[in-house]
C-alpha positions as CSV (number, residue, x, y, z in Angstrom):
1,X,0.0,0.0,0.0
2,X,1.1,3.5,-1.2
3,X,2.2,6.0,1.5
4,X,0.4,9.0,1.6
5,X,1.4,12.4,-0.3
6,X,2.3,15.0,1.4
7,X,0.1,17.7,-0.2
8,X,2.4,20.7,1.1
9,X,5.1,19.3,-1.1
10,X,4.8,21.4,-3.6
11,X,4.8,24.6,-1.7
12,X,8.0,25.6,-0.7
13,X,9.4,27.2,-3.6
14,X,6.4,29.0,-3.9
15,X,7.3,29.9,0.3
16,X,10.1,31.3,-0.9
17,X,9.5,33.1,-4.1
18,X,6.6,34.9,-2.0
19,X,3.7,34.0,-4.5
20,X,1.7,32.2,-1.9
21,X,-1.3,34.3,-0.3
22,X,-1.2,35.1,3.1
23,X,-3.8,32.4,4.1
24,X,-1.5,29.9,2.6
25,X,1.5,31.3,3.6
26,X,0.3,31.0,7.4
27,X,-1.2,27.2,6.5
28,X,2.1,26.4,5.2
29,X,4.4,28.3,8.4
30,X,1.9,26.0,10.8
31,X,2.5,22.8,8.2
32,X,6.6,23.2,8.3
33,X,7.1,23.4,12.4
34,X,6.1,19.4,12.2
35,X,7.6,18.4,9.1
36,X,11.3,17.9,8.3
37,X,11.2,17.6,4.8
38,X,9.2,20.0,3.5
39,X,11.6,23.0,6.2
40,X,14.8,20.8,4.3
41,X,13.5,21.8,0.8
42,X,12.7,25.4,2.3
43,X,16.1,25.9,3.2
44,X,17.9,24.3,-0.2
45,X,15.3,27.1,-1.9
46,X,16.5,30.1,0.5
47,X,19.3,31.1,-1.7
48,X,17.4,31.5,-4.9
49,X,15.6,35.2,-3.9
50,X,18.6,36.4,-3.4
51,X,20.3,35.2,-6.4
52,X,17.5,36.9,-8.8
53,X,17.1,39.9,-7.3
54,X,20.2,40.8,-8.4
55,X,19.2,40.8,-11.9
56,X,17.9,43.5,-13.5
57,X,14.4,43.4,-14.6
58,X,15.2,44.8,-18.3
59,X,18.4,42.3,-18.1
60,X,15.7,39.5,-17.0
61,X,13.3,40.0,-20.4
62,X,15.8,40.4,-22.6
63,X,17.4,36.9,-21.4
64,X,13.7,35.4,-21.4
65,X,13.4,36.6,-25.7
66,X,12.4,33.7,-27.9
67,X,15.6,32.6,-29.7
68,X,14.9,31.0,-33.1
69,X,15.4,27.1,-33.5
70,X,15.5,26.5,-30.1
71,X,14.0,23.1,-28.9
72,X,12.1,24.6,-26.1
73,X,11.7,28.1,-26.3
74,X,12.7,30.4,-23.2
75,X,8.8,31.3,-22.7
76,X,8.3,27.3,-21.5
77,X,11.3,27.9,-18.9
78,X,9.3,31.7,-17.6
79,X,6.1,29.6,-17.5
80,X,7.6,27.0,-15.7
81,X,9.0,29.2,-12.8
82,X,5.5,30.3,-12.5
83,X,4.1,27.1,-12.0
84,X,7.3,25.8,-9.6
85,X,4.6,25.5,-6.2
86,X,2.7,22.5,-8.6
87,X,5.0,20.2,-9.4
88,X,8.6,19.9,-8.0
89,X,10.1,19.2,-11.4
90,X,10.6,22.9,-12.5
91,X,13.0,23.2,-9.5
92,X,15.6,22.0,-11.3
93,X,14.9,24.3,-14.1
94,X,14.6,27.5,-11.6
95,X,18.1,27.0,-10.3
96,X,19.3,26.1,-13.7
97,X,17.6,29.5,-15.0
98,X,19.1,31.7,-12.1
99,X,22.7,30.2,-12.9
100,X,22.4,31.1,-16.8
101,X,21.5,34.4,-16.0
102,X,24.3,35.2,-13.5
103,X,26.4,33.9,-16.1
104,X,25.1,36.3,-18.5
105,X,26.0,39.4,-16.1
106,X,29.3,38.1,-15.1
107,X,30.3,37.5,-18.7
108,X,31.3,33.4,-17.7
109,X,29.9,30.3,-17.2
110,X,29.9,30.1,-13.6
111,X,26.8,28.8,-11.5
112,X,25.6,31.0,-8.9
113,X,24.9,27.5,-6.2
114,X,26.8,29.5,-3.6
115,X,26.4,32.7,-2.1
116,X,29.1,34.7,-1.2
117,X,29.8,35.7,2.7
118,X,27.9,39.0,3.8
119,X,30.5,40.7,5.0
120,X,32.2,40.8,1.4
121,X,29.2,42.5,-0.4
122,X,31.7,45.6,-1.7
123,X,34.9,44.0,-1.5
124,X,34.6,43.4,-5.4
125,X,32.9,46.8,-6.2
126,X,35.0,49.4,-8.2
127,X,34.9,52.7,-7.2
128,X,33.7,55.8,-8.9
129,X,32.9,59.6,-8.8
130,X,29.6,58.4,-8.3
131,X,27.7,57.9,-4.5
132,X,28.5,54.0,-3.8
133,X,25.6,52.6,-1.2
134,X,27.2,52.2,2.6
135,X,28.3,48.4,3.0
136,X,24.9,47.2,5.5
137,X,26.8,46.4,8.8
138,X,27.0,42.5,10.2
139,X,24.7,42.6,13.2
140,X,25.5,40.1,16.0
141,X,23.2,38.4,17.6
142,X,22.5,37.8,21.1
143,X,21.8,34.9,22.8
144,X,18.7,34.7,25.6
145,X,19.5,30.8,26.5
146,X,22.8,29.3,27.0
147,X,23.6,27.0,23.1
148,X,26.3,26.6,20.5
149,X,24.5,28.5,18.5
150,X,25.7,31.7,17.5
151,X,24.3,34.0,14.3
152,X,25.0,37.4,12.8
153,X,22.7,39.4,10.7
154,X,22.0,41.8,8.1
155,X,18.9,43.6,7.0
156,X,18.6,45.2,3.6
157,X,16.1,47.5,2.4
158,X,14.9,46.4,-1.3
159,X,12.4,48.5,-3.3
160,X,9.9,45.5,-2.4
161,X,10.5,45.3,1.1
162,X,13.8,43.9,2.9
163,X,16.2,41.4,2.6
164,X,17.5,39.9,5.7
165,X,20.7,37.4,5.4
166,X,21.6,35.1,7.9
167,X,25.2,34.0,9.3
168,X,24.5,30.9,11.6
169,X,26.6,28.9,13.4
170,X,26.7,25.4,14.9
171,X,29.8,24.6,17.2
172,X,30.3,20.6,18.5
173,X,29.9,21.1,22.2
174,X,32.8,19.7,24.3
175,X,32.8,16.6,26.2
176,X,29.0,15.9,25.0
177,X,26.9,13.5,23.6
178,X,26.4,13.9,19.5
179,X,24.0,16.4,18.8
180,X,21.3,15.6,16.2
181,X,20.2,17.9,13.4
182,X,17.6,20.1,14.4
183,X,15.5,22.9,12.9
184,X,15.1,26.6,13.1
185,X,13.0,29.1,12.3
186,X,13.6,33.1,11.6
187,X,11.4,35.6,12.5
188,X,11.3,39.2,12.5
189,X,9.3,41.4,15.1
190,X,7.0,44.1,14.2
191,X,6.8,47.5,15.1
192,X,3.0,46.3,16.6
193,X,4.6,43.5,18.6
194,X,4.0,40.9,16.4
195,X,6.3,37.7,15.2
196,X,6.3,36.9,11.8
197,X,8.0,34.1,10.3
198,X,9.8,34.5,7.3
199,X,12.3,31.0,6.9
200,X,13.0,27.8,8.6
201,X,16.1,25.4,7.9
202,X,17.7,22.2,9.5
203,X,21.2,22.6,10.8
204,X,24.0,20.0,12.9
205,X,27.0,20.6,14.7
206,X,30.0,21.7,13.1
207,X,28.3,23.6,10.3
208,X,27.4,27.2,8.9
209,X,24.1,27.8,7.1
210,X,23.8,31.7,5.3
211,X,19.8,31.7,5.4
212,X,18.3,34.0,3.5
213,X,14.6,35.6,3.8
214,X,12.6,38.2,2.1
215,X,9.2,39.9,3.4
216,X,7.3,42.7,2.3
217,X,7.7,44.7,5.6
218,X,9.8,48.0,5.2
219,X,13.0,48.4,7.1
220,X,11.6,50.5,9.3
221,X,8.7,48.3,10.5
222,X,11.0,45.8,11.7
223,X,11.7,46.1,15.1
224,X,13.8,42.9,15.9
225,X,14.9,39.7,14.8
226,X,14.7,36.1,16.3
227,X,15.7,32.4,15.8
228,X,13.2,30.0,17.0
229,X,14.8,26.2,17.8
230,X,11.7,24.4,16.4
231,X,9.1,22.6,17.2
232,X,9.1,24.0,20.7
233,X,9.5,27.5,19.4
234,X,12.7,28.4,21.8
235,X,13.9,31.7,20.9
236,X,17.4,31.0,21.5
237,X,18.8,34.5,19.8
238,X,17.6,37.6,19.1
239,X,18.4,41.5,18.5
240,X,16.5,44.3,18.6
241,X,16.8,47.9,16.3
């Protein structure tokens, strides 16, 4: 007999891409705190925001131009991304499609999987007579309960809301038992009180995960910023602006 299929499968790189409604989205935050494998494809997805949103939208179209004699016209690949929260197959094809277009801007072949650290945003960036944007600064954060968890972060303003970037953490505790991989959640605090979730991942010992979340809230609405050690919704560090 047939297990049956998760029907929140599908959802998370919609999650991510931020084209669920906010009924769905709240369905889906509820759905993840119990189940390991749909936060696990979350967090392999987080990465993919940022990647596009550093192309620009006239850039974008003209990449996305029907090109005679192709086998499957770039159109197919655009409807595809649109249609990534029904069937897991175009995820492929949405990290293939954010890797070609990087490679377009860069003027090489070279796929975008990997994210560079935060703090080197303008290492690269040549100067000019022109007003260059003030590197955002590498927050850290604090932490309310004793863990070996430790996390930095950054929020950046984007004309669609803000950008927050995650630099977590995971030491291997001295002289204890193997830790297991567990999951997290980030949230960001409102200027009303409230918690909103914006990303979960899964995490062990001895590594460092660069989370990356997007919401439509301006900069100035956010008030603070937690992570959550799921399912029992431990806030374990947090900073406030």
């Amino acid at each position: 007999m047939s297990s049956p299929v998760d029907p929140y499968r599908d959802w998370g790189a919609a999650y991510v891409l931020g084209s669920l409604s906010p009924g769905e989205r709240r369905e889906f935050e509820g759905h993840l705190v119990g189940c390991p494998e749909c936060s696990g494809d979350v967090a392999s997805l987080a990465g993919v925001p940022g990647i596009l949103s550093a192309v620009p939208r006239d850039r974008a179209l003209d990449l996305l131009e029907p090109v005679a004699d192709e086998e499957e016209p770039p159109a197919a690949v655009l409807a595809g991304l649109m249609a990534v929260e029904r069937s897991r197959r175009w995820r492929a094809r949405l990290w293939l499609a954010a890797a070609l277009v990087g490679a377009a801007l860069l003027g090489a072949a070279v796929a975008m999987a990997v994210r560079p650290a935060a703090p080197d945003r303008w290492a690269d960036q040549p100067s000019s007579s022109t007003s260059t944007p003030p590197p955002v600064p590498d927050l850290p954060m604090h932490q309310t309960v004793p863990s070996p968890v430790t996390a930095s972060v950054q929020l950046v303003t984007e004309p669609w809301g803000t950008r927050i970037d995650v630099r977590c953490s995971y030491a291997v505790p001295a002289d204890a038992p193997p830790m297991p991989v567990l999951a997290y959640a980030l949230n960001v605090v409102t200027a009303d009180g409230a918690s909103v979730r914006v990303a979960t991942w899964t995490a062990g010992p001895g590594s460092t995960t660069r989370p990356i979340a997007t919401t439509e809230l301006q900069r100035s609405d956010i008030i603070g910023v937690e992570i959550r050690l799921l399912p029992d919704e431990l806030v374990i560090l947090r900073i406030g602006f």
